[in-house]
N, C-alpha and C positions, 0 to 999 in steps of 0.2 A: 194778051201778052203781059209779062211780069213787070211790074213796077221798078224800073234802074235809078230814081230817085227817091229818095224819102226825108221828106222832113220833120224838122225837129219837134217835137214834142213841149206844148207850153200848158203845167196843171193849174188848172182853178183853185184859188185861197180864198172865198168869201169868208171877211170877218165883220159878218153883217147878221142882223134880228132876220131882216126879210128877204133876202136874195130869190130869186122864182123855185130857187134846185134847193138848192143848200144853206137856206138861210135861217141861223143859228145854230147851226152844228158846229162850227168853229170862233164863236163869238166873244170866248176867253183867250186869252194869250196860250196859255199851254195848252187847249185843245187846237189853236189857227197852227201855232209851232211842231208839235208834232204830226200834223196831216202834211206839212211842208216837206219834212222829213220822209214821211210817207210816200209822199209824190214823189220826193227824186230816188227814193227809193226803187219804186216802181218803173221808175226810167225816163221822169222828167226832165228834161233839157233846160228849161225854163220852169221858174214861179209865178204865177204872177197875182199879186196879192192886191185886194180891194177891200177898201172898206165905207164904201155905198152903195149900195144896191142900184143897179142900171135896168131892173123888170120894169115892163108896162107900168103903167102908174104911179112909179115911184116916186116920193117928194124927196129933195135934196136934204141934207144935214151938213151943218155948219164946219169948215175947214177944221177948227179943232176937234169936234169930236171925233171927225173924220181921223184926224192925227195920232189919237189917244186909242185909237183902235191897231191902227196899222206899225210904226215907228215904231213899237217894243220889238213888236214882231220881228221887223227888217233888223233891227239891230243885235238882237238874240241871233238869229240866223246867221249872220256874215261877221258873229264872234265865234261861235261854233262849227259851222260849216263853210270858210271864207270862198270858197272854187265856187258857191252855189250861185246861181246868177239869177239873179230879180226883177221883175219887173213890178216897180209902182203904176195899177188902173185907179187912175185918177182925172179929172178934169180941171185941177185945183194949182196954183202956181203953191201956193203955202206948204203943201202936203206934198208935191212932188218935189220941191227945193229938203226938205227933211229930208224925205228916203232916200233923195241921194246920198246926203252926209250920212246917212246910215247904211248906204251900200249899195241903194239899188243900180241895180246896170240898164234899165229900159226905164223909159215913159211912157205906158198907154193910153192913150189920150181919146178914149169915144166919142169925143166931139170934134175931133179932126179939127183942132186949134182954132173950133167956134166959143169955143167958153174963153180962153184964154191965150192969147197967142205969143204971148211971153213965155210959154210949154217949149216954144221953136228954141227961143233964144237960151233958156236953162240948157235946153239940149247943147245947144252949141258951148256951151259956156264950159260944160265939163264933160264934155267929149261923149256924150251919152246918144243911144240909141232911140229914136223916138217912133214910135207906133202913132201913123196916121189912120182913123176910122174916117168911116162916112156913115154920118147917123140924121135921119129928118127930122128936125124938130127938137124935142126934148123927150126924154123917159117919161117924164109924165102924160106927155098926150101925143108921145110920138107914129103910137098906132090907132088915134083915132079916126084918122081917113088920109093915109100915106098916097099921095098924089105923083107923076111924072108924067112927064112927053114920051122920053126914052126912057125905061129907067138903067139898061145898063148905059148907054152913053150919058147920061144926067149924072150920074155916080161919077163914071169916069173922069169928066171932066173937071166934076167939083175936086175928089184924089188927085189929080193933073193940076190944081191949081194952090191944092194946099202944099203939095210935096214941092210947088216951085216957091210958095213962103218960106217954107222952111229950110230953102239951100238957100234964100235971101238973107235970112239970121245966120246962118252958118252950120246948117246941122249938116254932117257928113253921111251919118249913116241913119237912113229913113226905111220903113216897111208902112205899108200899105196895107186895108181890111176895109174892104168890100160893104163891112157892117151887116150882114145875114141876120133879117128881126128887125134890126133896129129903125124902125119908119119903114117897114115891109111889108105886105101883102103876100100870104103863103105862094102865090101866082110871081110876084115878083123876084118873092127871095130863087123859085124854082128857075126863074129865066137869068137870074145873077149865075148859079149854080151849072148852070147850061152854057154861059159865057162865060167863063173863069179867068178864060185862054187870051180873052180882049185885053185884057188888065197889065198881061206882060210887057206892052208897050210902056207903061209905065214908067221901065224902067228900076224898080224896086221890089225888093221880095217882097213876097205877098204871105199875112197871117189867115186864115180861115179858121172863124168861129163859127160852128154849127151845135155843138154838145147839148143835148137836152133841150134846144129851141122848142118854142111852142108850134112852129111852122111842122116838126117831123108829127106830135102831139097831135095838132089838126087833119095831117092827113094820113096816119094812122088808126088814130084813137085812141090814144096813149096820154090817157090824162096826168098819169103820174109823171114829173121829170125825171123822176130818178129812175125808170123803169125806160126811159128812150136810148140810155146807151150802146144796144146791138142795133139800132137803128142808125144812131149816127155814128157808130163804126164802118155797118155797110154802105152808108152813102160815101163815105170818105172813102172807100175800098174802089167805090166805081168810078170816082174824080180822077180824070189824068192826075198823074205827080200825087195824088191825095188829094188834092183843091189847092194846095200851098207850100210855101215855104216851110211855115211854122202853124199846126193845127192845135187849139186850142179845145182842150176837155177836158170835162170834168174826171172821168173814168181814166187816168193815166195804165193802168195796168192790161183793159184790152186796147188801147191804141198802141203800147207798146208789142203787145202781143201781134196784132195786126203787122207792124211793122217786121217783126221775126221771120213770121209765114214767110211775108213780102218778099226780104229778102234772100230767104232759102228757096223761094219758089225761082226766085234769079240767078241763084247759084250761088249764094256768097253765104256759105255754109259758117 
């Protein structure tokens, strides 16, 4: 049956050396600014710009460098293009207090306000959108041996209890991410992807990142990331609703395409 919902579309900005996909391909200002440009070009809804690398293994870098990366960016963007809406991924109070004065409209926070939970309170403080993850562990040794009971109800529950911190600070407008990868076993991520539906109780839209994971890589063979994007276009094609509210990838131009078919396949020519 044709898909009657579709959601919004959020393009990947790594302005990072080592990102798993893309990293250093946008690691000047004017090559991260115009792939931005690019992206809502192509039909991005959302930006959402990082400047640390969240792959396997990856070691942290210092809140300023982190700043010195991202901040031009955001503030170039929302002098030139002011309607564009941003989203700072970050885990860092310093760097997400900046992008806001620089414009961003979202917080994504991969550590589901384990790094920092003063992330909740910035939200509330200037009326901003914050993006709850669930992630096990740390990037650097988050997929050394990702452990659960349950792991969709394990997840659930941890989501469940960050999203009730974060109405305790006063954030009004929260979304939810499952974390797909992040502290996951390709076995798990599949059994998240199979339960999507449990999540609604939540009570909060829900983001799904899947783009270029190393999970579709593994059970494909798809070593390259940047060669997984008709992979995880079709898996998003087979997800009720798409998996989400808001789907996060790298490839904005066939998600957007995706979405066209979708809804002419629905009749909404």
């Amino acid at each position: 049956m044709p898909q009657t919902k579709f959601p919004k579309i959020m393009g990947i900005l790594n302005i990072t050396p080592d990102s798993f996909s893309d990293g250093g391909d946008f690691s000047n200002a004017d090559a991260a600014y115009n792939h931005a440009i690019a992206l809502q070009k192509a039909g991005a809804d959302i930006i959402d710009i990082g400047g640390e690398s969240s792959r396997p293994g990856a070691l942290g870098i210092s809140p300023q460098e982190e700043i010195g990366r991202v901040i031009p960016v955001i503030a170039r963007l929302k002098e030139k293009v002011p309607d564009i809406t941003i989203s700072i991924d970050t885990t860092k109070f310093e760097v997400a207090e900046l992008a806001i004065k620089a414009g961003a409209d979202i917080i994504n926070d991969i550590s589901g306000l384990g790094s920092d939970t003063r992330l909740a309170e910035l939200a509330a403080k200037h009326n901003r959108t914050l993006i709850i993850m669930h992630m096990q562990g740390t990037p650097r040794e988050m997929q050394n041996s990702p452990q659960y009971d349950n792991v969709v109800e394990d997840i659930y529950n941890s989501l469940d209890s960050k999203i009730a911190l974060a109405r305790q600070c006063g954030v009004e407008s929260i979304i939810a991410d499952v974390g797909i990868g992040f502290g996951k076993t390709v076995e798990q991520n599949l059994i998240l992807l199979n339960n999507l539906n449990r999540f609604k109780a939540l009570g909060v839209p829900m983001l799904l990142g899947i783009s270029r994971k190393s999970f579709i890589g593994k059970m494909l063979g798809i070593d390259n990331p940047s060669e997984r994007d008709t992979a995880t276009a079709f898996i998003h094609s087979l997800l009720p609703g798409f998996g989400g509210d808001i789907i996060r990838v790298h490839n904005v131009g066939t998600a957007a395409l995706l979405m066209r078919i979708s809804r002419m396949l629905a009749g909404n020519y």
